[in-house]
C-alpha positions as CSV (number, residue, x, y, z in Angstrom):
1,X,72.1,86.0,142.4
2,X,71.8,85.5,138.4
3,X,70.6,82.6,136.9
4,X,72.6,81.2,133.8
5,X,69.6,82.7,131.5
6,X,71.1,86.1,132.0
7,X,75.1,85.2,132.0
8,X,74.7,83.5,128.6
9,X,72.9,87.1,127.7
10,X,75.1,89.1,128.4
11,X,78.0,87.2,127.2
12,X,76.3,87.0,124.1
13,X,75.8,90.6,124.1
14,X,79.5,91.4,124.5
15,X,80.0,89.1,121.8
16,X,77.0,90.5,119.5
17,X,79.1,93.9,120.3
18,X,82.3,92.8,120.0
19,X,81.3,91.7,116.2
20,X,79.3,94.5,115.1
21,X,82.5,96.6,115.7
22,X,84.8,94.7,113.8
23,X,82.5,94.6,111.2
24,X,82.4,98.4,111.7
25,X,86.0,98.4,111.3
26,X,86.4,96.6,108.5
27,X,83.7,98.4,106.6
28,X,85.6,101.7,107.3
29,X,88.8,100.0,106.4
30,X,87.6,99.4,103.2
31,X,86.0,102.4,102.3
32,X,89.2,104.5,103.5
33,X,91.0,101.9,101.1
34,X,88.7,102.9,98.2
35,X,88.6,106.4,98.9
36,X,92.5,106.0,98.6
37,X,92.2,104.8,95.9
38,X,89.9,106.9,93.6
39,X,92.3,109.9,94.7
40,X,95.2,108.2,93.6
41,X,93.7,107.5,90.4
42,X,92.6,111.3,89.6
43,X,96.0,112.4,91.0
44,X,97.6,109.8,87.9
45,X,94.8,111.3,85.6
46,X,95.2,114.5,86.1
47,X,99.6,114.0,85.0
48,X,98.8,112.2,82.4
49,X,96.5,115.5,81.3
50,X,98.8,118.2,82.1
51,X,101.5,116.0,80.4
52,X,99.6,115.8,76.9
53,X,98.6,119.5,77.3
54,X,102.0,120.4,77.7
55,X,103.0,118.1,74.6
56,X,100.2,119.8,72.5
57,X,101.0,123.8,73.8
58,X,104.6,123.2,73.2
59,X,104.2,122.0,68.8
């Protein structure tokens, strides 16, 4: 038979486990979000390049 000592353990450990994953979760969210967003920023650089090379090839 288990005492309480070890029940509150292990429920705390499913807890402890529970939040480190949706910390994990979050922590990829964001990066995904950023990485999303750096690419979308070169993608808009890069047009706005090709369109003022294309303005200066075409004087």
């Amino acid at each position: 038979m288990r005492s309480r000592g070890s029940q509150n353990r292990l429920s705390g450990n499913s807890f402890g486990s529970r939040v480190s994953a949706l910390i994990f979760t979050m922590i990829a969210t964001m990066a995904t979000i950023y990485v999303a967003g750096r690419l979308w920023q070169d993608a808009q650089s890069r047009v706005y390049l090709i369109q003022q090379l294309e303005k200066r090839t075409s004087q």
